[in-house]
C-alpha positions, 0 to 999 in steps of 0.5 A: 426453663421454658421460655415459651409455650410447648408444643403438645406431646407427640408434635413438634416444630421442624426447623429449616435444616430438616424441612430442607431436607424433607422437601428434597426427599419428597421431590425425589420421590415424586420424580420417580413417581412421574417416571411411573405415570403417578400424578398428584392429588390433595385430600382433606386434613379432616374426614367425617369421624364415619368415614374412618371408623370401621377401617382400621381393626384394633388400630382404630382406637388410636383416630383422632375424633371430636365434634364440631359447634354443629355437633358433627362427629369429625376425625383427623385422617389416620392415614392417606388410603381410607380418605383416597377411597372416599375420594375416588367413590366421589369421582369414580370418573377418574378410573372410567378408561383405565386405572387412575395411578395417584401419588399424595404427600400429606399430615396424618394423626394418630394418637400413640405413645411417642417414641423415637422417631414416632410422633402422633402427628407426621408425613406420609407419602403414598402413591397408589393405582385404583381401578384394576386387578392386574398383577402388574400393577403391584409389580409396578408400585414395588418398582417405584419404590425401590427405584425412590428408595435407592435414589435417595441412596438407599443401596441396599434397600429390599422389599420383604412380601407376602400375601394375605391369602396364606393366613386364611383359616388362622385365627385374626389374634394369631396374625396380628401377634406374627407381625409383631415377630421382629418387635417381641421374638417368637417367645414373645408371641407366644406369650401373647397367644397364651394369654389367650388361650391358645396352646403351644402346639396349636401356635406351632401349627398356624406358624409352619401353616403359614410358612407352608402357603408362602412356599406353595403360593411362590413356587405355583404357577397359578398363584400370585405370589408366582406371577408377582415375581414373573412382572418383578423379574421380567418386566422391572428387572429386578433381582430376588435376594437383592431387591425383593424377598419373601416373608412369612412373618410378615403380615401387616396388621391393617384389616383392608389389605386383601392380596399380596403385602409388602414392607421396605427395609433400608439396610436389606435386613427384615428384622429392621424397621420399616420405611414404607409398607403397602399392598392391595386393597380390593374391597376398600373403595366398595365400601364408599360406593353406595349400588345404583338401584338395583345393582349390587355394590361396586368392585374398585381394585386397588394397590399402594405403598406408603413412605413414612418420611421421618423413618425415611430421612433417619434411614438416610442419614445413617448411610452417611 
């Protein structure tokens, strides 16, 4: 019988044991993340609705939106990235000497069905460097990961990668349906494709493209993918196979991601569920930075990762 009014669905109250324990996962990580130079930043629980439309592709449905009494069209934040690049378009002196390496644990919204360990309303935590290309970088942001995640006692966590330039020339539909590869199976991904009109033959063919670019992309010097795993090796000393692998299923289906793709597996196994994903957004931050007169629009390179820390405490537990 309910004794008192209910929570929405999709929230809830946490109660003091499990807010113990996500305050400790948080500072943890945050330890690690000052080892690597990242310091904190907050942004607001709410954006202008503007400000996050357009950001997200078929995802974009599930943003919390309403009005104001002034009539403003206002959004609950979808995640903590978009509102840090409308941050640093607002104070672009942040990265005038150098890239600017930022960490943020906050609230994010979004409007899908409830499931376990899925609620509309939950933590992230990110950290993210803005301001340059280099490849180390992205190197660095992996690191830091794994390094939190195996702190917290994750032993076997590995970071599963790929790039977004080997889906080039293959159709959006078919790049979103391969990220669902460990949700539904391929038999499902071509029922997903069918009902599309793509026939089998030319499934196949986009599948071993992609497998194909992920091969030439590691073993070429020139690629970024190669160079990605130089910084990882030599300069993280971390281990192919145990730390980090490649995967060609794995696409990452937010429109913003513009190079090299990553997810975090606790148990080291790729089919498993996800307790952080990330990586490098380059043309994100552009869109908030209105050109000076005469000048085109601004170029703002950006990496990141993302913890969910429901997932992250789940995954903790069950090592133990």
């Amino acid at each position: 019988m309910q004794k008192a009014p209910p929570t929405p669905k999709g929230f809830r109250d946490i109660l003091p044991d499990l807010a113990k324990k996500r305050r400790q996962t948080i500072n943890q990580i945050a330890d690690i993340l000052e080892e690597f130079e990242f310091i904190p930043i907050e942004t607001p629980t709410i954006e202008f609705a503007q400000t996050l439309t357009g950001k997200y592709g078929e995802e974009e449905k599930l943003i919390y939106k309403f009005q104001d009494r002034g009539g403003r069209d206002l959004a609950l934040r979808y995640d903590l990235t978009v509102p840090l690049a409308r941050f640093i378009a607002n104070n672009q002196q942040l990265i005038a000497n150098g890239p600017f390496r930022r960490y943020q644990i906050g609230q994010v919204f979004r409007g899908e069905n409830p499931q376990h360990g899925r609620y509309r309303e939950f933590t992230q935590f990110d950290f993210d460097t803005v301001g340059s290309n280099r490849l180390g970088e992205d190197a660095k942001i992996i690191s830091a990961a794994i390094k939190a995640a195996k702190k917290l006692g994750l032993k076997d966590a590995k970071m599963f990668i790929n790039h977004k330039s080997n889906f080039e020339q293959v159709p959006l539909e078919v790049v979103r349906a391969i990220d669902k590869f460990y949700k539904i199976g391929m038999d499902g991904i071509k029922k997903e494709l069918f009902k599309k009109n793509f026939t089998e033959e030319q499934i196949q063919k986009f599948i071993e493209q992609i497998a194909l670019k992920l091969r030439i992309n590691v073993d070429s010097p020139s690629a970024d993918l190669h160079r990605l795993n130089l910084f990882l090796k030599e300069e993280h000393k971390l281990e192919i196979g145990t730390d980090y692998d490649w995967d060609e299923n794995l696409a990452r289906g937010i429109d913003y991601y513009t190079g090299a793709i990553f997810e975090l597996k606790a148990g080291g196994k790729a089919e498993e569920l996800t307790i952080g994903a990330g990586g490098r957004y380059d043309n994100l931050i552009g869109m908030f930075v209105h050109p000076d007169r005469g000048r085109t629009k601004k170029d703002i390179p950006a990496v990141g990762f993302s913890f969910g820390i429901d997932r992250l405490i789940e995954a903790i537990d069950d090592t133990k």
